[in-house]
C-alpha positions in Angstrom: 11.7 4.1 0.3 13.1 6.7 2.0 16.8 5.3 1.6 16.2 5.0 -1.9 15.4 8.6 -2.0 17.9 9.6 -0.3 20.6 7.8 -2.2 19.4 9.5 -5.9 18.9 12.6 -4.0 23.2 12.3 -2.9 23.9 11.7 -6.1 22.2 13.9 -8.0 23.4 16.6 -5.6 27.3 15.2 -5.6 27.7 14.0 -9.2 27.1 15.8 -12.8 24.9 14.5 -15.4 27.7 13.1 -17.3 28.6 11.1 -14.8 25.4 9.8 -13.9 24.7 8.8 -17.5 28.3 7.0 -17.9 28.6 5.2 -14.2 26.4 6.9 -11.7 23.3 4.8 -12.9 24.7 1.8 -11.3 25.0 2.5 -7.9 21.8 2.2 -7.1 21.2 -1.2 -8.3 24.8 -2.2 -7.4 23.2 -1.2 -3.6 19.8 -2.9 -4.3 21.5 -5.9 -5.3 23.6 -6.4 -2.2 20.7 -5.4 0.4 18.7 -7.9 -1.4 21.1 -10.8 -1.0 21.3 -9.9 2.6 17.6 -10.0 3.0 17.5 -13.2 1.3 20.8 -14.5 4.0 18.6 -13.5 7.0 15.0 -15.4 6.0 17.1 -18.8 5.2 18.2 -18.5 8.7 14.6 -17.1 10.2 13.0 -19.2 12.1 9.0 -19.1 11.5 6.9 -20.3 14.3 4.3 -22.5 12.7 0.8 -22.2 13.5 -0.2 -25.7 15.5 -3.3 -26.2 14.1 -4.8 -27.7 10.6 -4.2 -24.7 8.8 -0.5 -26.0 8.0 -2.0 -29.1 6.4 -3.8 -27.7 3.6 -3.2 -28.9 0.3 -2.6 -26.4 -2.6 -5.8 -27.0 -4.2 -7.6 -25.6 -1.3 -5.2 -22.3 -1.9 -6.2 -22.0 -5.4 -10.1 -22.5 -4.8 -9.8 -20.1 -2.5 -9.5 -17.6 -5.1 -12.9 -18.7 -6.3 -14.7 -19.0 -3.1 -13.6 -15.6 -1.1 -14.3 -13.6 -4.3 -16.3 -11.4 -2.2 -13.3 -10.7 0.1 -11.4 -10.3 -2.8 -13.1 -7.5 -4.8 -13.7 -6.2 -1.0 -9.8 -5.6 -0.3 -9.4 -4.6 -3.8 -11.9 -1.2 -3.7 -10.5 -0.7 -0.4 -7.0 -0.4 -1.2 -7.7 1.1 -4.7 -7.6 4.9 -4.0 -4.1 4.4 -1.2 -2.1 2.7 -4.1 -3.1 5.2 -6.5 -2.2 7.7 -4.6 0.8 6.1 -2.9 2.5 6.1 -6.5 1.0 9.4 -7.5 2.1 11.6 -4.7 5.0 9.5 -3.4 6.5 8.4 -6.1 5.7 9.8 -9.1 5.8 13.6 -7.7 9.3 14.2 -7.6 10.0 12.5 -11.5 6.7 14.5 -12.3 8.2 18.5 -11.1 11.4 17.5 -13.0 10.2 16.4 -16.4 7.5 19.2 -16.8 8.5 21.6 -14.2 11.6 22.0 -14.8 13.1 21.7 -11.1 16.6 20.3 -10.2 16.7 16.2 -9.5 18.3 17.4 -6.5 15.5 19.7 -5.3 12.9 17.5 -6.1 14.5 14.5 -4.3 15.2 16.1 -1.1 11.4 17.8 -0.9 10.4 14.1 -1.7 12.6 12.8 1.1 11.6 15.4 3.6 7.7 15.3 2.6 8.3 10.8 2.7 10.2 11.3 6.5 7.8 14.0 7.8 4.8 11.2 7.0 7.0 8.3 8.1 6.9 10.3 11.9 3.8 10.1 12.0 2.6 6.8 11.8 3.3 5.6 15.7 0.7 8.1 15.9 -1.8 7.1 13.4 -0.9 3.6 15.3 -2.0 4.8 18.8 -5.1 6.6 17.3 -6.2 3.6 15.5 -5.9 1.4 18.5 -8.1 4.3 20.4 -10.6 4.5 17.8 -10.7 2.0 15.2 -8.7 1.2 12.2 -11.4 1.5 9.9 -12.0 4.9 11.2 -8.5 5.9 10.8 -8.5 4.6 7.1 -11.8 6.0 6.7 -10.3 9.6 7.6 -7.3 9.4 5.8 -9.2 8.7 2.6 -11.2 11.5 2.6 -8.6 13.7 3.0 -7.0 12.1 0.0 -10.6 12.1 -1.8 -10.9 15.8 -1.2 -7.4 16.8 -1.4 -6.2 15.7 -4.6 -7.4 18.3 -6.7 -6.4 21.5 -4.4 -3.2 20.3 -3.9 -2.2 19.3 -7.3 -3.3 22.7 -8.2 -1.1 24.4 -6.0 2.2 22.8 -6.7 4.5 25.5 -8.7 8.4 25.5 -9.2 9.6 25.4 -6.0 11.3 22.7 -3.9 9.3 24.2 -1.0 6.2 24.1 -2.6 6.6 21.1 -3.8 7.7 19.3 -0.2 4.4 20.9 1.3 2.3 20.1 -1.3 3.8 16.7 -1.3 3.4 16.9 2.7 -0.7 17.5 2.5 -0.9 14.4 1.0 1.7 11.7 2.3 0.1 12.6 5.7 -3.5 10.8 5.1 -1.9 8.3 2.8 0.3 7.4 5.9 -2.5 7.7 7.9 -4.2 5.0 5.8 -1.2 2.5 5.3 -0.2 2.8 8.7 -3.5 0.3 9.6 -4.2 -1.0 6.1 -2.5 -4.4 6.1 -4.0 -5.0 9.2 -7.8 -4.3 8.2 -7.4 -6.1 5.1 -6.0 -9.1 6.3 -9.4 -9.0 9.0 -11.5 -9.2 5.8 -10.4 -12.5 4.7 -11.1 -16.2 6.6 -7.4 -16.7 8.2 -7.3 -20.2 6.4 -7.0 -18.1 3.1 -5.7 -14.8 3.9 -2.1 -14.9 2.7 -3.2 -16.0 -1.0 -6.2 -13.8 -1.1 -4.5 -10.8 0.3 -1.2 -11.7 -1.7 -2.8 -11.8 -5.5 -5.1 -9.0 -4.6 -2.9 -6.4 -3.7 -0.5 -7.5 -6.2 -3.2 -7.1 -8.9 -4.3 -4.2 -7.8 -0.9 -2.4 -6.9 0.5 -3.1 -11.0 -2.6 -2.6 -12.7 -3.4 0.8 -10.7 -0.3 2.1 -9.2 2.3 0.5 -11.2 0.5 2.3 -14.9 0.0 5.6 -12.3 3.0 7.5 -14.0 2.4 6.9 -17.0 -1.0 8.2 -17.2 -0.5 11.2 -15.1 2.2 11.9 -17.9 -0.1 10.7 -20.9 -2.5 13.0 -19.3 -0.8 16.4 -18.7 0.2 15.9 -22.5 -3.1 15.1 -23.9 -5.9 16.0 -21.8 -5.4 18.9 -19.2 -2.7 19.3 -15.7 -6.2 18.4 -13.4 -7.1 15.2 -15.0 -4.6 13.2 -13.2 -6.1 14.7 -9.9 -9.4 13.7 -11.1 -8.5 10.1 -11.8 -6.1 10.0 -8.1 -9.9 11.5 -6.4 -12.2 9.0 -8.7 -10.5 5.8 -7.6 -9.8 7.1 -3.8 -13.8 7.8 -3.7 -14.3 3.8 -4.3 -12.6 2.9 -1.4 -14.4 5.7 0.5 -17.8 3.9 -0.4 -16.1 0.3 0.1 -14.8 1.3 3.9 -18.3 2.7 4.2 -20.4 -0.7 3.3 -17.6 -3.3 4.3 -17.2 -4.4 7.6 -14.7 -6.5 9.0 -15.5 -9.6 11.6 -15.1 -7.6 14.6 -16.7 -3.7 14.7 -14.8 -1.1 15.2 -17.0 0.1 18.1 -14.7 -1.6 20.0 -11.6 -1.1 19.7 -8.9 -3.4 21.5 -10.8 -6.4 21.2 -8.8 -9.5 20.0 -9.6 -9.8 16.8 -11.6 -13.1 14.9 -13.1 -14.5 11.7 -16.4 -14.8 13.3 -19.7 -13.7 11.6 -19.8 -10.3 9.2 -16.6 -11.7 7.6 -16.9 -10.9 3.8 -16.2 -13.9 2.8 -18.6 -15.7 4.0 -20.2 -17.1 8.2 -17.5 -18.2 10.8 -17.7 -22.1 9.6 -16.0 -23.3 6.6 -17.0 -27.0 5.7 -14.6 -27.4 2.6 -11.7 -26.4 4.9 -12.7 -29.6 6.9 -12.9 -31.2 3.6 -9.5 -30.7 2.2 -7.6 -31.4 5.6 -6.4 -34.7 5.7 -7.4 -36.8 9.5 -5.2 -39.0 11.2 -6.3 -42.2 11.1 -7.9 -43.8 14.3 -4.4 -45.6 15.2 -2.3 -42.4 15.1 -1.1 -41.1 18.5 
């Protein structure tokens, strides 16, 4: 992300607007498209350690019932990570397009604040790392929500023209939300039976990522046009204040009491008590001859 920042923020700084209407608008993709058929060269030649267990067995119905049967879990990670990917797009992404089209600040300006506010947060997740591991991740994401619960509407008001402004306005917030993604994929991924937890976790966020922060700029712009320049902030603070409440009443497996211990999909888990019959049900047994 922060690449990608700083790319349109070099070009908007070295090249006119002509240009980057006539040619300009490629690079990016031309850049995209070549780091993303290098990616795809390194994972055909990753080697994946496979789990030696019967977890590797399981047919695909089992995956797709487990939609159905961990729908607790699922609505669970879903108001958790509601209010993060809202915000995520809101104040990471959308900011900086947001100050140009209605405040009327250079691409330039607004690209670098967002690339300084974006590596400013960025620095601070080993930290939010080490705290977590001190004190809990659900504490940690339980922090960093509030802030973003009770911060969205002072800090949108306080954004005006400048680049400065807008990199510490944009600052206030990336902090918490890089508090809260720093030890987000891990707490979500404890809230789901391991059997099921890439599919579960995988759809979810998915959903929940295009539906809220994918249709985020679009109403903060539909919004500022038709309703008011706080309504936005109210909407960011609305869905941020469900996953307060959902950190609140879900608990993973293991308590955050105490932190460091190895982690399980023992009793508490969401989606259900630490045995799963129709897990043993849909693994296929060797038969009594097989070695």
């Amino acid at each position: 992300m922060i690449a990608g920042m700083a790319l349109g923020a070099t070009m908007a700084s070295v090249l006119g607007a002509d240009d980057l209407r006539q040619w300009g608008w490629r690079i990016p993709f031309a850049v995209g498209g070549a780091l993303g058929l290098a990616a795809l060269g390194l994972r055909a030649y990753l080697r994946e350690p496979v789990p030696d267990d019967d977890r590797r067995a399981l047919p695909v119905r089992y995956h797709v019932g487990s939609l159905r049967r961990d729908r607790r879990a699922l609505i669970a990670v879903a108001a958790v990570v509601a209010g993060s990917t809202v915000a995520i797009y809101a104040w990471g992404n959308s900011a900086s397009a947001f100050a140009i089209t209605f405040g009327g600040m250079s691409k330039s300006a607004a690209l670098w604040a967002a690339v300084a506010a974006y590596a400013t947060a960025a620095a601070l997740i080993p930290v939010w790392g080490e705290i977590a591991d001190r004190v809990g991740h659900r504490t940690v994401m339980l922090a960093g929500t509030i802030v973003v619960t009770l911060g969205s509407l002072p800090v949108s008001a306080a954004i005006s023209g400048g680049p400065l402004n807008l990199y510490l306005c944009m600052t206030a917030m990336m902090v918490p939300i890089g508090a809260i993604l720093s030890v987000e994929p891990v707490y979500i991924a404890r809230l789901v039976p391991a059997a099921s937890r890439t599919t579960a976790i995988g759809v979810t966020y998915s959903l929940v990522a295009a539906v809220l922060g994918g249709t985020a700029p679009y109403i903060r712009a539909w919004m500022h046009l038709h309703i008011s320049d706080t309504a936005f902030a109210v909407y960011v603070t609305a869905l941020a204040a469900v996953s307060v409440v959902a950190l609140l009443l879900v608990r993973p497996p293991d308590d955050d009491a105490t932190p460091g211990r190895p982690h399980s999909d023992g009793p508490g888990s969401v989606a259900g008590g630490p045995d799963r019959p129709e897990l043993a049900a849909a693994v296929p047994r060797p038969g009594p001859d097989a070695s």
